[in-house]
C-alpha positions in Angstrom: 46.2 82.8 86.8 43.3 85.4 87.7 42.5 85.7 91.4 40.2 89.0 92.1 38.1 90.2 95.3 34.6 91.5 95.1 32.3 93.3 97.3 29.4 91.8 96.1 27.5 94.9 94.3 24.7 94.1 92.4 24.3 96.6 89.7 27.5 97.5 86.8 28.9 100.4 88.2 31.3 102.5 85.9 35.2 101.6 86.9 38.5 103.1 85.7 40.8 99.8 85.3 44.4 100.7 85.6 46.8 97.5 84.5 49.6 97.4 85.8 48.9 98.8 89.3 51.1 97.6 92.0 53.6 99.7 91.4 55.3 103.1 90.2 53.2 105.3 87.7 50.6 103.0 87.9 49.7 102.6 91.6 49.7 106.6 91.1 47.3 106.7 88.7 45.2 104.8 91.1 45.9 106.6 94.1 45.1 110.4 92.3 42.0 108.6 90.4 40.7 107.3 94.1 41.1 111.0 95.4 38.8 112.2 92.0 35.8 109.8 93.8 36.3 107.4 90.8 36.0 103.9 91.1 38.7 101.4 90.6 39.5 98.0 89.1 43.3 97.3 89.7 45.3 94.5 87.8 48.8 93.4 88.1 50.5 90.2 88.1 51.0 90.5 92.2 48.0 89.9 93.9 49.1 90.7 97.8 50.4 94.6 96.5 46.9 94.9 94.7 45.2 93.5 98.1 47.1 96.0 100.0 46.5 99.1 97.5 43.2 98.6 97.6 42.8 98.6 100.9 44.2 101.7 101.3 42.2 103.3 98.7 38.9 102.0 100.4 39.9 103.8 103.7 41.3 106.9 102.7 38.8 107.9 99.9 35.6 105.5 100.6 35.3 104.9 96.8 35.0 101.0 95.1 37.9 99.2 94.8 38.4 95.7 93.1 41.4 94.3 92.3 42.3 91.2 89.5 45.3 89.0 89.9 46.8 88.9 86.0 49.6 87.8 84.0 48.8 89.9 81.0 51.7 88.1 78.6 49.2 85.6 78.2 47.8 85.3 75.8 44.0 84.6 77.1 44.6 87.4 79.9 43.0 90.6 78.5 39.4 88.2 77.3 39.3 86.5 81.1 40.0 89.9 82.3 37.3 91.5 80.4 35.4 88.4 81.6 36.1 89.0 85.3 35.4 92.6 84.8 31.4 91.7 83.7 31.3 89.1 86.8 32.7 91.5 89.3 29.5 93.8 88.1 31.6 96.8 86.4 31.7 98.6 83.7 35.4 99.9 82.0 34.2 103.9 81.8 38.1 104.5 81.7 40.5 102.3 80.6 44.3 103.2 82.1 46.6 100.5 79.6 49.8 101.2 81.7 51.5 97.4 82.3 54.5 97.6 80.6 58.0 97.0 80.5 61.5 97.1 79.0 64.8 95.3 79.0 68.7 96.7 77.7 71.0 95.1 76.0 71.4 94.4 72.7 68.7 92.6 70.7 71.0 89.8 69.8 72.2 89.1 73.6 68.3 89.5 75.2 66.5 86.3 75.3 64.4 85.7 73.0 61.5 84.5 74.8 61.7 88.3 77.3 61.5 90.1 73.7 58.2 88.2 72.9 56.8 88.6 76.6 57.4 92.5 76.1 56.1 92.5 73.5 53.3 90.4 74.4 52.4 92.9 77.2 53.2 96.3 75.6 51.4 95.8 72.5 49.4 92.9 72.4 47.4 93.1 75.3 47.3 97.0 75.2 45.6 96.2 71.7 43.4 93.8 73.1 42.3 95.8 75.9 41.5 98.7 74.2 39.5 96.4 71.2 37.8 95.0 74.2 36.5 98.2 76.2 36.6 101.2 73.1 33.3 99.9 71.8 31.2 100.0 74.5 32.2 103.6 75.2 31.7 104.5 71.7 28.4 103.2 72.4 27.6 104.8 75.9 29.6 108.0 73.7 31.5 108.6 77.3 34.7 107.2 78.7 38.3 107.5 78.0 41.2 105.7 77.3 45.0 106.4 78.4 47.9 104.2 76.9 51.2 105.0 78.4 53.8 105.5 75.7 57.1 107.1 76.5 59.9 109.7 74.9 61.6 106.7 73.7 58.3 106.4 71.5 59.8 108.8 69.3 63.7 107.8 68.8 65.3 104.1 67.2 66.6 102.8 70.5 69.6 100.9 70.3 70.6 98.6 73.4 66.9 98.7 74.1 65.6 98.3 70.6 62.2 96.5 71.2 61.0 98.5 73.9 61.8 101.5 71.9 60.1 99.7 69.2 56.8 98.8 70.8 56.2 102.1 72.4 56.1 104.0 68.8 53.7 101.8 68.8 51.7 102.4 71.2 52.0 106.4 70.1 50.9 105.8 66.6 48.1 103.7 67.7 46.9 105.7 70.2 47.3 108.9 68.2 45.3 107.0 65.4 42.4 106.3 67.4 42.2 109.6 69.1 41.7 111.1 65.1 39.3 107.7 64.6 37.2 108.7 67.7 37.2 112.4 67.7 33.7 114.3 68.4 32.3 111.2 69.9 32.5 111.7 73.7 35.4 109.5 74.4 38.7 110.7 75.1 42.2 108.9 74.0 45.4 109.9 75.4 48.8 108.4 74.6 51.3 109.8 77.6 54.9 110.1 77.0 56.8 110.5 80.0 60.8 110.1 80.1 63.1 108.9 83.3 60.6 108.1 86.2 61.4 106.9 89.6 60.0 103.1 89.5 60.7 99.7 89.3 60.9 100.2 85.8 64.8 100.8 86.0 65.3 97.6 87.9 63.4 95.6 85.8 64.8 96.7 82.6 68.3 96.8 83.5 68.8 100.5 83.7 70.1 101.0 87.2 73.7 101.3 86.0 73.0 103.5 82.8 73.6 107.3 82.5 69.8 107.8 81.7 69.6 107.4 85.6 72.0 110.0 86.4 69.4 112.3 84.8 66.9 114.4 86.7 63.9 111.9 87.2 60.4 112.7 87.3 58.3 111.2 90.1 55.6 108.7 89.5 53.1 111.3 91.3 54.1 113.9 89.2 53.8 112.0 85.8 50.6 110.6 87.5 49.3 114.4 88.0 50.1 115.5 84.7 48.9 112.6 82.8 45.8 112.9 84.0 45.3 116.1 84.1 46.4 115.9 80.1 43.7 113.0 79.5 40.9 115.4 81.0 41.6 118.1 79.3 41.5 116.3 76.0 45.0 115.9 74.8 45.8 113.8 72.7 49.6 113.6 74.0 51.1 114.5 77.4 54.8 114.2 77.4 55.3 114.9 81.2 58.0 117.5 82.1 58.8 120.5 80.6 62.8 118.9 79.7 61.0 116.2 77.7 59.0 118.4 75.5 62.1 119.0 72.9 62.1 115.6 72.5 59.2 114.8 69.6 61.0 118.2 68.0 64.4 116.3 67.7 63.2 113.8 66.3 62.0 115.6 63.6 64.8 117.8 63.0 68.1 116.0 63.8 69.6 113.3 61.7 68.6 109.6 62.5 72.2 108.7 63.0 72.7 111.1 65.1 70.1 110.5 67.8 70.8 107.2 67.8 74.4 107.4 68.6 72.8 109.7 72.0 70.4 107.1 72.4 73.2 104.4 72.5 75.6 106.0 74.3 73.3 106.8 77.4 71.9 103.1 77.3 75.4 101.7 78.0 76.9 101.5 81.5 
């Protein structure tokens, strides 16, 4: 179901949509995007936190702010979305595919039909959103497009194997399109950050597992440096300096190896 709340402007204006924006990294990305003067179209699957973050965007910066009520596991969500977007009289300059999320456990204990739902939202409708909006900036030869990814992007992860899984994905992609795109005044950004302070944890399972016990980054913070990253034209910002030995670990330790770490930290 899509609900969404207009202001009635007549003319396309140019929007940054940021999925996944009732919460964590990306109501933070909205928030720091509001204070840039940027115009915002917000989608999550809760409507009243949308209603509410947009509100408070409108008074503290005085910028546009619509919001879109979205399930984006469906399948049809990221084409009504795009839909909405046209009726709602904006224009996707930036395009902030951060809806997302994980579950642990082992892959033969999760339920099947959570696997296909994650992947459903971390892949599928990233894909489908970027297919969507990319062209029209390649036209327009401005705009940008930020996929979060994660450190996990670049390890097997066992006892969380499809999340792992789909956020290589979402690195490789991204990265692919940022060579596919270069010179033509559009800027693609994968972002990699590691343990953040979100719902995420809750909502994957993670609460109880050592990974939590580490030093976590803020959502502002990995909001801050993520964009900050996108603008200046990288094409990957892993967020926090104790992260960065990450994509060299993978390339220089054994497989085995970094999957035993990555096991042993996912379990309670």
């Amino acid at each position: 179901m899509i609900s969404a709340e207009s202001n009635d402007m007549a003319s396309p204006q140019p929007v940054t949509l940021v999925t996944g924006a009732s919460a964590g990294i990306g109501a933070e990305l909205a928030r720091q995007f509001a204070a840039r003067g940027e115009a915002l179209l917000l989608t999550a699957r809760r409507g009243d936190r949308l209603k509410a973050l947009a509100g408070e965007l409108r008074a503290a910066h005085g910028v546009r702010v619509e919001w879109v009520a979205a399930d984006l596991t469906e399948a049809d969500a990221p084409m009504r979305l795009a839909d909405e977007t046209v009726a709602l009289g904006c224009e996707v300059r930036t395009l902030v595919n951060n809806a997302g999320f994980g579950l642990r456990g082992a892959f033969a204990e999760q339920p099947l039909e959570r696997l296909i739902a994650m992947l459903n939202l971390n892949v599928v409708a990233l894909t489908s959103l970027t297919g969507l909006f990319l062209p029209g900036m390649l036209v327009r030869r401005e705009g940008g497009i930020m996929n979060l990814a994660s450190i996990a992007s670049y390890l097997p992860g066992p006892y969380m194997a499809v999340y792992y899984a789909s956020k290589a994905y979402v690195l490789h992609l991204t990265e692919a399109i940022a060579h596919e795109t270069r010179g033509s005044g559009v800027k693609v950004t994968a972002v990699c950050p590691g343990v953040t302070e979100s719902e995420f944890a809750e909502v994957a399972g993670l609460a109880a597992s050592r990974l939590m016990h580490n030093t976590a980054m803020t959502s502002r913070e990995v909001a801050r440096l993520a964009i900050a990253g996108h603008l200046a034209g990288h094409r990957v910002v892993v967020t926090g300096a104790g992260n960065k030995f990450m994509p060299l670990a993978a390339r220089l330790l054994p497989t085995s190896l970094l999957m035993r770490v990555v096991a042993r930290l996912q379990k309670k």
